[in-house]
C-alpha positions in Angstrom: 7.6 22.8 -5.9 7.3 24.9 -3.1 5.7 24.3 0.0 2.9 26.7 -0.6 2.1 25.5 -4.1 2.1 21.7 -2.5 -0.3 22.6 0.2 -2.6 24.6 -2.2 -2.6 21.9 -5.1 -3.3 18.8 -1.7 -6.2 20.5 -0.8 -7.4 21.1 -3.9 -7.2 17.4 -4.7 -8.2 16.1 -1.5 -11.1 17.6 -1.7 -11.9 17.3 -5.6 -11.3 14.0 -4.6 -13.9 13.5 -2.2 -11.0 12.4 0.5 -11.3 13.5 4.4 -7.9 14.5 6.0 -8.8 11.4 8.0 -8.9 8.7 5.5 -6.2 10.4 3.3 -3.8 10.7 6.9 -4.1 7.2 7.6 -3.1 5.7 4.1 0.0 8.0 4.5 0.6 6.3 8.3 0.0 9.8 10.0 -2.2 11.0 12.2 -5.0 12.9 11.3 -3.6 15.7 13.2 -0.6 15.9 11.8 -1.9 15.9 8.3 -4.5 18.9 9.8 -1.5 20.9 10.7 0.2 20.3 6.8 -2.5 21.0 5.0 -3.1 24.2 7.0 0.8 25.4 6.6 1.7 25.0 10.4 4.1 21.8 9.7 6.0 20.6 7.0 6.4 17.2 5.9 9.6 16.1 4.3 10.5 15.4 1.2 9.7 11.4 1.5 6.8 12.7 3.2 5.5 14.9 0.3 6.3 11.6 -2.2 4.0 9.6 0.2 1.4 12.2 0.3 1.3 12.6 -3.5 1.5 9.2 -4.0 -1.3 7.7 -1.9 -3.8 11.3 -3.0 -3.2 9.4 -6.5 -5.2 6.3 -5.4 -8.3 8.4 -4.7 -8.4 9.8 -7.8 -12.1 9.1 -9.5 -10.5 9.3 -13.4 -8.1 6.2 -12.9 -8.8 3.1 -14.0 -10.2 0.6 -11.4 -7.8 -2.4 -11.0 -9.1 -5.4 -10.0 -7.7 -9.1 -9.2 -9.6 -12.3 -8.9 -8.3 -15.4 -7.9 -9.7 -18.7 -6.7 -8.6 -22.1 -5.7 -10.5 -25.4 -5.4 -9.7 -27.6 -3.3 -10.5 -32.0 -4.3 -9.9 -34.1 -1.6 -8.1 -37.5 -3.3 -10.6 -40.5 -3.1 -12.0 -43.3 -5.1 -14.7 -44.0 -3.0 -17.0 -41.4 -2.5 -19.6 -43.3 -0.5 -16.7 -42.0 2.0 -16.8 -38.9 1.3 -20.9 -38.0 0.9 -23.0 -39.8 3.2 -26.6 -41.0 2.0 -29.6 -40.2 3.8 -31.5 -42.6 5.3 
């Protein structure tokens, strides 16, 4: 893919998307600037760059499936005595 046809089809996404150059800059770990002056054709990103860039555009994407992870611990304190443990009002 050419440069041309990369910045074209980013911008489309990013903003089909609903993502600002600020929030899609930072989960690449550029600056917002930066990202500005790719998106607008004045610098080029390199090739792990572009990976990066079409890689983290992909998390944004509305159609994907959410993922989501619960987890829990509880935590028992050892005792066989709980008159210890839970004091009785008065």
């Amino acid at each position: 893919m050419n440069d041309n046809n990369f910045i074209e089809e980013l911008k489309q996404k990013r903003e089909e998307y609903g993502v600002t150059q600020t929030r899609l800059a930072v989960a690449c770990g550029i600056s917002r600037t930066y990202f500005n002056q790719i998106e607008n054709g004045i610098a080029f990103p390199s090739a792990e760059l572009k990976q990066t860039i079409e890689k983290q555009i992909e998390r944004f994407n509305p159609q994907e499936p959410l993922f989501l992870l619960i987890d829990y611990f509880r935590v028992r304190f050892p005792t066989t005595d709980a008159a210890k443990r839970v004091p009785r009002e008065p």
